[in-house]
N, CA, C and O atoms as CSV, one atom per row, in Angstrom:
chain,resi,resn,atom,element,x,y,z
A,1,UNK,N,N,-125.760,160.982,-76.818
A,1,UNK,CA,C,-125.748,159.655,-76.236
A,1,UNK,C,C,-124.736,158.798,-76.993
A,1,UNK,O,O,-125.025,158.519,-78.156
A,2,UNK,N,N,-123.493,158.305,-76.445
A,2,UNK,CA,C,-122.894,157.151,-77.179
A,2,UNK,C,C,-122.890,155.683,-77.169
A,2,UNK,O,O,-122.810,154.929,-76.199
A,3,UNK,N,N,-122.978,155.442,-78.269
A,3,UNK,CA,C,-124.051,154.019,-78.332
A,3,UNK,C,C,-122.875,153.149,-78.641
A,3,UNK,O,O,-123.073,151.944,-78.795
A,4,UNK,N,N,-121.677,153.640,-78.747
A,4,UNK,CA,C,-120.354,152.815,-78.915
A,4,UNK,C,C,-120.110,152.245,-80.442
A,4,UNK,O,O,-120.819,152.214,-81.448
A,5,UNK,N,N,-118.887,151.847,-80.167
A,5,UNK,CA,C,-118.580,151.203,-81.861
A,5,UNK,C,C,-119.296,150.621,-82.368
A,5,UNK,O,O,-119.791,149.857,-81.538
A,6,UNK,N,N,-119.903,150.413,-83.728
A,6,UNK,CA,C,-119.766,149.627,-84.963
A,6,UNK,C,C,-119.395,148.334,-84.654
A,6,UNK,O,O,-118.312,148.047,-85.165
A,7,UNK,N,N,-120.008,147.248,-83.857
A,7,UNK,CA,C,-119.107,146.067,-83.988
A,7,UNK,C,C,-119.249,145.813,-85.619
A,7,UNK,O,O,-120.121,146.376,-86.280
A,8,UNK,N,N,-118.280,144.890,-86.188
A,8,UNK,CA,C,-118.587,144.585,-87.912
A,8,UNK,C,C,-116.983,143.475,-87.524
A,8,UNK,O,O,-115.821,143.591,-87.136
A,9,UNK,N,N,-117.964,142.457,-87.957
A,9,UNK,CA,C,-117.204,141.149,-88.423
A,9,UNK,C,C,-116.912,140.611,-90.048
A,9,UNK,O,O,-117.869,140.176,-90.687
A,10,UNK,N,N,-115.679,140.660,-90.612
A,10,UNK,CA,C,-115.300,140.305,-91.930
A,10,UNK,C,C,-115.183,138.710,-91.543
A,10,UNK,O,O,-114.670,138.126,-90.589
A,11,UNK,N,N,-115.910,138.259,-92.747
A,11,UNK,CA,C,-115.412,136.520,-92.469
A,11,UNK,C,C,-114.784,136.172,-93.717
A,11,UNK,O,O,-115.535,135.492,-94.417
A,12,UNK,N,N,-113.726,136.395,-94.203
A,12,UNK,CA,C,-112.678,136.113,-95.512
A,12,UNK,C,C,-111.644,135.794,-95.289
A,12,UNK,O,O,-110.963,136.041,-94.293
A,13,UNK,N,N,-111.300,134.960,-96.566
A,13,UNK,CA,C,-109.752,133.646,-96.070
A,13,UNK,C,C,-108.767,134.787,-97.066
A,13,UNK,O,O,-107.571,134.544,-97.225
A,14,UNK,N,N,-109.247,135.710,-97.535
A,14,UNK,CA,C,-108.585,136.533,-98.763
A,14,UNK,C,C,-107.377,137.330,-97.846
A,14,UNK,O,O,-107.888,138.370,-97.429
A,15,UNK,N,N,-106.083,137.224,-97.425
A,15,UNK,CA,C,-105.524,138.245,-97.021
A,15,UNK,C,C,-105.389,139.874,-97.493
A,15,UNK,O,O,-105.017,140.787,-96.756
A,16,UNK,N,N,-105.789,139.991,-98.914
A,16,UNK,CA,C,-105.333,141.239,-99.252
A,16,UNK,C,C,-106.631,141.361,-99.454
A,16,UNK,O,O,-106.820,142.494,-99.897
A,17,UNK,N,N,-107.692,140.741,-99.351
A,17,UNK,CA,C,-109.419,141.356,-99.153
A,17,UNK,C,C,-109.282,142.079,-97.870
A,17,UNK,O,O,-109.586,143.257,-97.678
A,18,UNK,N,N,-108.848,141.341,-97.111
A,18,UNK,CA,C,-108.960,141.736,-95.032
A,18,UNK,C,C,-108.526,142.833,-95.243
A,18,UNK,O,O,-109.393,143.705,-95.189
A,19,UNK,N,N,-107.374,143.228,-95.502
A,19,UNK,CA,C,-106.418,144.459,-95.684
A,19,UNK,C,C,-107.336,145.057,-96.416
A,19,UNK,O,O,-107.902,145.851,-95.665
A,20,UNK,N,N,-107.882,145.118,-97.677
A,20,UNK,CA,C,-108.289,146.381,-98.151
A,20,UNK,C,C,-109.396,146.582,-97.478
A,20,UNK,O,O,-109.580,147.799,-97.470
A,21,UNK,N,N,-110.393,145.940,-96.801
A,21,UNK,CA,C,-111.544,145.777,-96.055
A,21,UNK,C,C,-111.439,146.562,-94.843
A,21,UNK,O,O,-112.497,147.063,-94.463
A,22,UNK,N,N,-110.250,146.817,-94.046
A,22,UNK,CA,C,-109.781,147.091,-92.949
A,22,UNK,C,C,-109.383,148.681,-93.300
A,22,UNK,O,O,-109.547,149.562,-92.457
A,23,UNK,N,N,-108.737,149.008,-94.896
A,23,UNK,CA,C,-108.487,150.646,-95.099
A,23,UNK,C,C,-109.692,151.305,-95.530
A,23,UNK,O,O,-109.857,152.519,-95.657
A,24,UNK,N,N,-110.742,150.124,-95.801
A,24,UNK,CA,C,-111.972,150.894,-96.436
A,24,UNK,C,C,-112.366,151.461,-94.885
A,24,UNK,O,O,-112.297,152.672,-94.675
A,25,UNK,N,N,-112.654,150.814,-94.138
A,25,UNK,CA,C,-113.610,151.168,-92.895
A,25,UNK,C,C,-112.926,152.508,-92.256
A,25,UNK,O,O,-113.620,153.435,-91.839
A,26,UNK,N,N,-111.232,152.524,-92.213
A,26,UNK,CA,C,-110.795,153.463,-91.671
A,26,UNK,C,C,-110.653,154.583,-91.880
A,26,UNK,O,O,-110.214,155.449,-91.123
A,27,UNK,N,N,-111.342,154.740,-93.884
A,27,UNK,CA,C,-111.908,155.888,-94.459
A,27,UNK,C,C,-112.747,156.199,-93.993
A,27,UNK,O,O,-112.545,157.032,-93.109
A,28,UNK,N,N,-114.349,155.743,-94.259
A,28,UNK,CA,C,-115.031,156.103,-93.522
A,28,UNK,C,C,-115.346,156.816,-92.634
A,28,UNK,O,O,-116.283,157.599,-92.789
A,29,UNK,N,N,-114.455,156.724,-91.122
A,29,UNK,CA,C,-114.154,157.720,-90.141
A,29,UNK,C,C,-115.488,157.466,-89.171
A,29,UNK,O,O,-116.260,158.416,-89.039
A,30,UNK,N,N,-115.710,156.508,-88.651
A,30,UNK,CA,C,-117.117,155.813,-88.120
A,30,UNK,C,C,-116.495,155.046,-87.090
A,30,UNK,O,O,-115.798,154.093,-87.438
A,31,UNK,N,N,-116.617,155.275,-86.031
A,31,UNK,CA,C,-116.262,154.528,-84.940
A,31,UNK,C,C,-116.792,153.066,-84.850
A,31,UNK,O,O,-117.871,152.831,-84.304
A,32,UNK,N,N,-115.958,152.014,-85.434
A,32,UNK,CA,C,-115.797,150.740,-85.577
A,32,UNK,C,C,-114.792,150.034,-84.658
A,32,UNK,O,O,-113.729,150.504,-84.253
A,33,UNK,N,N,-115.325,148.791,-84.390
A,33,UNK,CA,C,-114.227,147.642,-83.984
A,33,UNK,C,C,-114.526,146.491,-84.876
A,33,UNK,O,O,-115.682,146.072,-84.820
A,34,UNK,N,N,-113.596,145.826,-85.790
A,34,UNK,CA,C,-113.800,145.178,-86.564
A,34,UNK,C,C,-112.542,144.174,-86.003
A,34,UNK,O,O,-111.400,144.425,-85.618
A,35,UNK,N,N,-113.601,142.458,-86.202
A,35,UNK,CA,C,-112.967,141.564,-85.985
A,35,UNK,C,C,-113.044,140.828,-87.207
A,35,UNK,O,O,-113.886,141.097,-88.065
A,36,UNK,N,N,-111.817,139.485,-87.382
A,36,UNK,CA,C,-111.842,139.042,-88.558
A,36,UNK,C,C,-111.406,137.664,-88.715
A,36,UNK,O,O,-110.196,137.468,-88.602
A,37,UNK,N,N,-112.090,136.767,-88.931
A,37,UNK,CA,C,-111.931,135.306,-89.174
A,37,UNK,C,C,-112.111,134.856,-90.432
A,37,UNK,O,O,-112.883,135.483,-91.157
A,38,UNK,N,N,-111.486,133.773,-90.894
A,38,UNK,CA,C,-110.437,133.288,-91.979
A,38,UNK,C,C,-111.300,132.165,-92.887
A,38,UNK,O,O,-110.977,131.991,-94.062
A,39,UNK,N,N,-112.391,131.427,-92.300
A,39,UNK,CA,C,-113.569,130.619,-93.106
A,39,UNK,C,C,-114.839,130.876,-91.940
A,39,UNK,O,O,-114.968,131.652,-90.993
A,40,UNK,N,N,-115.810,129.646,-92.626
A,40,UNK,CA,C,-116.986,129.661,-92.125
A,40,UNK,C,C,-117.005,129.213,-90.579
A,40,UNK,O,O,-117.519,129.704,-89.574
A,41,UNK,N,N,-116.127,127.928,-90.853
A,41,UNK,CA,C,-116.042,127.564,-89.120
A,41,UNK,C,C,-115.655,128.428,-88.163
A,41,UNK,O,O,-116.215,128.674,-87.095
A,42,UNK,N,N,-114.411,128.987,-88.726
A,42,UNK,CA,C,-114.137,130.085,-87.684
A,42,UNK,C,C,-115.392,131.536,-86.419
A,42,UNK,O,O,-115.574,132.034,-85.308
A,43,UNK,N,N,-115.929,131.436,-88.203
A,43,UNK,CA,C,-117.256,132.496,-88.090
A,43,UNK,C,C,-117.937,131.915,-87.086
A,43,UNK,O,O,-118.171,132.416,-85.986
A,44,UNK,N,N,-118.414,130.308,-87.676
A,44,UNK,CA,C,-119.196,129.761,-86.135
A,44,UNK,C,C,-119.112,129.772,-85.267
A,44,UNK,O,O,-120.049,130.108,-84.543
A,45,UNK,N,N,-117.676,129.330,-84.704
A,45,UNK,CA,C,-117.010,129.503,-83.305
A,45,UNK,C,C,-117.306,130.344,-82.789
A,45,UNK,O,O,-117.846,130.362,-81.683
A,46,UNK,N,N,-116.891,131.688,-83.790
A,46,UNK,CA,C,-116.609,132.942,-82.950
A,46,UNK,C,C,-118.554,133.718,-82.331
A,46,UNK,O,O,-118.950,134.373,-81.366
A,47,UNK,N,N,-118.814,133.473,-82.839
A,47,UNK,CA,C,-120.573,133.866,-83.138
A,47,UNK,C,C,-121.123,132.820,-81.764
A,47,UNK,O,O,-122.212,133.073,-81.247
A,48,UNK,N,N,-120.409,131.845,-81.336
A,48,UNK,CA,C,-121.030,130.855,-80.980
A,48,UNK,C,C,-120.458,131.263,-79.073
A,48,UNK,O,O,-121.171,131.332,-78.072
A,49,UNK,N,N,-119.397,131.399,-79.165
A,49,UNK,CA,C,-118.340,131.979,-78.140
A,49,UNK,C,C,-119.780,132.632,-77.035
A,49,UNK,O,O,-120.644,133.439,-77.375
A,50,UNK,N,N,-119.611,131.920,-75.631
A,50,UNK,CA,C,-120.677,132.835,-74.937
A,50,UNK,C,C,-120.480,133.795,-74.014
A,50,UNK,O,O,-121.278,134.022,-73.104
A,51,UNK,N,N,-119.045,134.617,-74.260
A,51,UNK,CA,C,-119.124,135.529,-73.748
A,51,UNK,C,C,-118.577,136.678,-75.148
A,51,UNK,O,O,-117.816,137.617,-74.918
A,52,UNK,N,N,-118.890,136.507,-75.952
A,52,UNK,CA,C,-118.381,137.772,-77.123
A,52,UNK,C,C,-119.968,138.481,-77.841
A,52,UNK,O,O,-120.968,137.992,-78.366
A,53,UNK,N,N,-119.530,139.769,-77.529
A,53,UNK,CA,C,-120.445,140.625,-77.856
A,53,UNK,C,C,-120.714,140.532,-78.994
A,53,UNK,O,O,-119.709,140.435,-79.698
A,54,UNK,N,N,-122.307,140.503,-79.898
A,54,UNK,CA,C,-122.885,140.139,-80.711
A,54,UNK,C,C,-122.229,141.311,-81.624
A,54,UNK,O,O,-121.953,142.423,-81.173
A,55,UNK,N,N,-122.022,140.920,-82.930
A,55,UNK,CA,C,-121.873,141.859,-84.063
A,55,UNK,C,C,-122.851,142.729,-84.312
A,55,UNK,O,O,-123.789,142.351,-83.609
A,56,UNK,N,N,-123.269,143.961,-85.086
A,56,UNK,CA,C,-123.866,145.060,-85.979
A,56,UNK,C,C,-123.908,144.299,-86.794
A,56,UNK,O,O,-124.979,143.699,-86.887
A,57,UNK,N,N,-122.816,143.943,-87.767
A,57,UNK,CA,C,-123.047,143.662,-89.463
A,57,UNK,C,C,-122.156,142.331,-89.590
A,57,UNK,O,O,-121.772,141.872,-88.515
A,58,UNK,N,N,-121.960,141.983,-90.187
A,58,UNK,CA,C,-120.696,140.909,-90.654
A,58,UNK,C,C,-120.938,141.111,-92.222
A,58,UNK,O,O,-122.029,140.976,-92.775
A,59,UNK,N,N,-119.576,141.505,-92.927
A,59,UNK,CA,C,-119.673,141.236,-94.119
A,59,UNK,C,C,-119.298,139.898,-94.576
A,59,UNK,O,O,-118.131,139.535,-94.428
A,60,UNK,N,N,-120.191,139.101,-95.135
A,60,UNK,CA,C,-119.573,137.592,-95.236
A,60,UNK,C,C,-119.522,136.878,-97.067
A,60,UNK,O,O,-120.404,136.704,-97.908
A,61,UNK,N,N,-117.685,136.570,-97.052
A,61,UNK,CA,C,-117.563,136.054,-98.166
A,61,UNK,C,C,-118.074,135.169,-98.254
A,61,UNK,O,O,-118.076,134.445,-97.259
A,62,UNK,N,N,-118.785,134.719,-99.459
A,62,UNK,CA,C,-119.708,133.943,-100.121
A,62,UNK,C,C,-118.695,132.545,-100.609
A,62,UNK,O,O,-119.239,131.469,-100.360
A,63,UNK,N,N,-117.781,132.482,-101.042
A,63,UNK,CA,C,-116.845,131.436,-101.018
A,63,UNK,C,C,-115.747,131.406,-100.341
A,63,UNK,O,O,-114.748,132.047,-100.667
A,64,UNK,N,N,-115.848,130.427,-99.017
A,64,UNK,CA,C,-114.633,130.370,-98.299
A,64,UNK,C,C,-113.867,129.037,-98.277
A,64,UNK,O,O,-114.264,128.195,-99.082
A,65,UNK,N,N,-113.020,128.770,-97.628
A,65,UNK,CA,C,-112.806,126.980,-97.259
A,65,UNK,C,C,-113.517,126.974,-96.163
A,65,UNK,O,O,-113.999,127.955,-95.597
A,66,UNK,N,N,-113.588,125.827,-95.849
A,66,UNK,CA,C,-113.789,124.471,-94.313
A,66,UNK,C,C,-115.841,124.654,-94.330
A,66,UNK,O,O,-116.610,123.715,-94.123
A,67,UNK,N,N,-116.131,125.668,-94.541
A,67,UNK,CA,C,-117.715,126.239,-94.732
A,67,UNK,C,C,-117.996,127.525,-95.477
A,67,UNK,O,O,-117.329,128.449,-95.011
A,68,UNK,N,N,-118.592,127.794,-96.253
A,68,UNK,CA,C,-118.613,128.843,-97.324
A,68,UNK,C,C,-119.456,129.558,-96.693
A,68,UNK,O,O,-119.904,129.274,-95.582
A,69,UNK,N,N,-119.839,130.888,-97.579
A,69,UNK,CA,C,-120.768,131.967,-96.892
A,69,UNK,C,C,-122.487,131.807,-97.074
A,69,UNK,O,O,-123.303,132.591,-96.591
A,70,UNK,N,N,-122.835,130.509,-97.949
A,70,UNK,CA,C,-124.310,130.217,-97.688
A,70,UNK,C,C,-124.841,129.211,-96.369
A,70,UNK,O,O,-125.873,129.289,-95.702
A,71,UNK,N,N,-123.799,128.332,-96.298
A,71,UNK,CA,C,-123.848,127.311,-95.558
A,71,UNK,C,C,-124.152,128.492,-94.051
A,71,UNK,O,O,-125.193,128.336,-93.412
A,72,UNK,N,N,-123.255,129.483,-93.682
A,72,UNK,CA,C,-123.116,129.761,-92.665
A,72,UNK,C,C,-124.172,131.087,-92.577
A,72,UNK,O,O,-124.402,131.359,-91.399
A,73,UNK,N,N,-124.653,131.702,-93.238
A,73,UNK,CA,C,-126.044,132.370,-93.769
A,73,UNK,C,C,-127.216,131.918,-93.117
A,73,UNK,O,O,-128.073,132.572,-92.523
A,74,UNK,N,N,-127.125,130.719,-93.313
A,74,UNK,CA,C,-128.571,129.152,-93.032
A,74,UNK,C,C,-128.101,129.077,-91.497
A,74,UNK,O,O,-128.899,129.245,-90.575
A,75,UNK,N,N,-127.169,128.895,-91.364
A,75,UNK,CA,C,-127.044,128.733,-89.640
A,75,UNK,C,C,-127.208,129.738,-88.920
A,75,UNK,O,O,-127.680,129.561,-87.797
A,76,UNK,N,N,-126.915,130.878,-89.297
A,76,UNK,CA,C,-127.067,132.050,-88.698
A,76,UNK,C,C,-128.321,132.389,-88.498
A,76,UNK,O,O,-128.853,132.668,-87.424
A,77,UNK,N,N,-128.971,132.349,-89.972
A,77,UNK,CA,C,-130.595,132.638,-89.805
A,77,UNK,C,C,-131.688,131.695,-89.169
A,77,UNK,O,O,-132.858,131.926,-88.863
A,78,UNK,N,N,-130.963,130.624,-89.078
A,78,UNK,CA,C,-131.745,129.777,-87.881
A,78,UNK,C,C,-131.631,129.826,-86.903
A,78,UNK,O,O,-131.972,128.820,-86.280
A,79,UNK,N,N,-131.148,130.869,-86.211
A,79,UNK,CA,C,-130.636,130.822,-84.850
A,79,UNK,C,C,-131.351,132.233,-84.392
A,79,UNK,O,O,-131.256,133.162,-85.194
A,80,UNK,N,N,-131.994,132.440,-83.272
A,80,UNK,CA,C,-132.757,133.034,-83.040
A,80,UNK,C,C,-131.806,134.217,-82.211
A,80,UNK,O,O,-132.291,135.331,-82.012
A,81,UNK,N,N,-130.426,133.879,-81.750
A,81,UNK,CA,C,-129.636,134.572,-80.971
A,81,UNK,C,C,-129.330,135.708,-81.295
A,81,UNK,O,O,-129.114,136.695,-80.590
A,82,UNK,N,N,-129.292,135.458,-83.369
A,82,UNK,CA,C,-128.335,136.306,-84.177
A,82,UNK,C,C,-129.368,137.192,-85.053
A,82,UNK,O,O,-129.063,137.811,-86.072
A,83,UNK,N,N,-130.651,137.132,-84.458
A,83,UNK,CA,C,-131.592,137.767,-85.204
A,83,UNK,C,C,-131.246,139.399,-85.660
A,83,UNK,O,O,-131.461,139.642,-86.847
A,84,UNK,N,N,-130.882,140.198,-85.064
A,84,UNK,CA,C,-130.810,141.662,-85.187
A,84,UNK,C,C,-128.923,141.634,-85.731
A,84,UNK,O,O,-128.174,142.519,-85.317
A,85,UNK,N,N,-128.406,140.518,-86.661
A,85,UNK,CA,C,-127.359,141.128,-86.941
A,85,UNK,C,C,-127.601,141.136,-88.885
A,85,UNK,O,O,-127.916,140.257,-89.687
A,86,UNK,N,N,-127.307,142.393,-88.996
A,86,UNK,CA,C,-127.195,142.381,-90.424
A,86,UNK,C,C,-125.991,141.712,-91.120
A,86,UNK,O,O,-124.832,141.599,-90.720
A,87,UNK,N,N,-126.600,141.274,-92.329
A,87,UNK,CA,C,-125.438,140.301,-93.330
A,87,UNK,C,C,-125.162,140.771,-94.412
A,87,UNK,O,O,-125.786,140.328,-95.376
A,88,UNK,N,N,-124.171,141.793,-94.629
A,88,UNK,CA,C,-123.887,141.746,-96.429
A,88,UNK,C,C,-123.151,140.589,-96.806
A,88,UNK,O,O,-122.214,140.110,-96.167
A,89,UNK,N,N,-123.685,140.104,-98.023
A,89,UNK,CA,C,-122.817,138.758,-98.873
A,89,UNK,C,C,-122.062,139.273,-99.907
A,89,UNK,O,O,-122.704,139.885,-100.760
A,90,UNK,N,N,-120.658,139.174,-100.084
A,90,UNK,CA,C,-120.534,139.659,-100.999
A,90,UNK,C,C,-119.670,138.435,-101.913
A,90,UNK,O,O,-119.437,137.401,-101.285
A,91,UNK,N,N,-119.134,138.509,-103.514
A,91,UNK,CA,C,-117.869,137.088,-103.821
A,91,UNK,C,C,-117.468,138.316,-105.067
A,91,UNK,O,O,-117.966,139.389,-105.406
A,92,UNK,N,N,-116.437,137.591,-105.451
A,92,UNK,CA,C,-115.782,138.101,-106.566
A,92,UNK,C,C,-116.169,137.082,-107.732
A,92,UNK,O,O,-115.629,137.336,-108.808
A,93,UNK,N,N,-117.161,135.778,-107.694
A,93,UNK,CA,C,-117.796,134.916,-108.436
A,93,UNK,C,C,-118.467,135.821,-109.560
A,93,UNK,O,O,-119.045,136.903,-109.452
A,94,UNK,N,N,-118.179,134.952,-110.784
A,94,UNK,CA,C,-118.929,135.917,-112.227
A,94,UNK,C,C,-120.176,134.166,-112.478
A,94,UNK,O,O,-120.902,133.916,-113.441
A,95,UNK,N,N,-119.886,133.073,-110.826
A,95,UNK,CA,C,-120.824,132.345,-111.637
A,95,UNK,C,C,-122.099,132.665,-111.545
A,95,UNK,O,O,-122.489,132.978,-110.420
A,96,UNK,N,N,-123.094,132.677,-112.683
A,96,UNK,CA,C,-124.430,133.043,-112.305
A,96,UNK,C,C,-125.251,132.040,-111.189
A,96,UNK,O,O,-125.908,132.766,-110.443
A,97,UNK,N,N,-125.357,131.108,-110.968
A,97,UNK,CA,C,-126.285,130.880,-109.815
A,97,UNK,C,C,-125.430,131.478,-108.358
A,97,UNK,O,O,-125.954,131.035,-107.335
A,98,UNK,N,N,-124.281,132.350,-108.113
A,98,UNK,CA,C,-123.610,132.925,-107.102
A,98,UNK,C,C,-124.318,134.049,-107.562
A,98,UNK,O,O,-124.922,134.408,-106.551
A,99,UNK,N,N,-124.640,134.887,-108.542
A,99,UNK,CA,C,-125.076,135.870,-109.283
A,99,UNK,C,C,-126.746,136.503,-108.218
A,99,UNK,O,O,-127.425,137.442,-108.635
């Protein structure tokens, strides 16, 4: 039975994060479509958009501009639409309350 791609949304303003993010998945060898927006707002928009097919996962940077990755965490998880999408958080932060 094929259940189709992997949707997986990166939400990072990092250009050479996207890029390495984009050769990791294509290791893998996992039938993915990965889309990719640049801060938090973007993320909203795109999540918000009512004809775009709901994500699998979004990996979401934890510090972005215009809305960061907690702010948009809280919106997500209040929203009853986005219930069945998984969230990894990830930052390159050594601060401990990001910790």
């Amino acid at each position: 039975m094929n259940q189709g791609p992997l949707r997986i949304l990166l939400a990072d303003d990092d250009d050479d994060d996207q890029l390495f993010f984009n050769d990791a998945i294509e290791e893998v060898k996992v039938n993915t479509k990965v889309a990719i927006v640049n801060n938090g707002v973007e993320l909203m928009d795109y999540l918000n958009q009512s004809d775009v097919e709901l994500q699998n996962l979004i990996f979401l940077d934890l510090n972005m501009p215009r809305k960061g990755g907690i702010e948009c965490l809280k919106e997500i998880k209040s929203n009853k639409k986005f219930k069945y999408i998984s969230i990894a958080i990830y930052s390159t932060s050594s601060s401990q309350n990001d910790i």
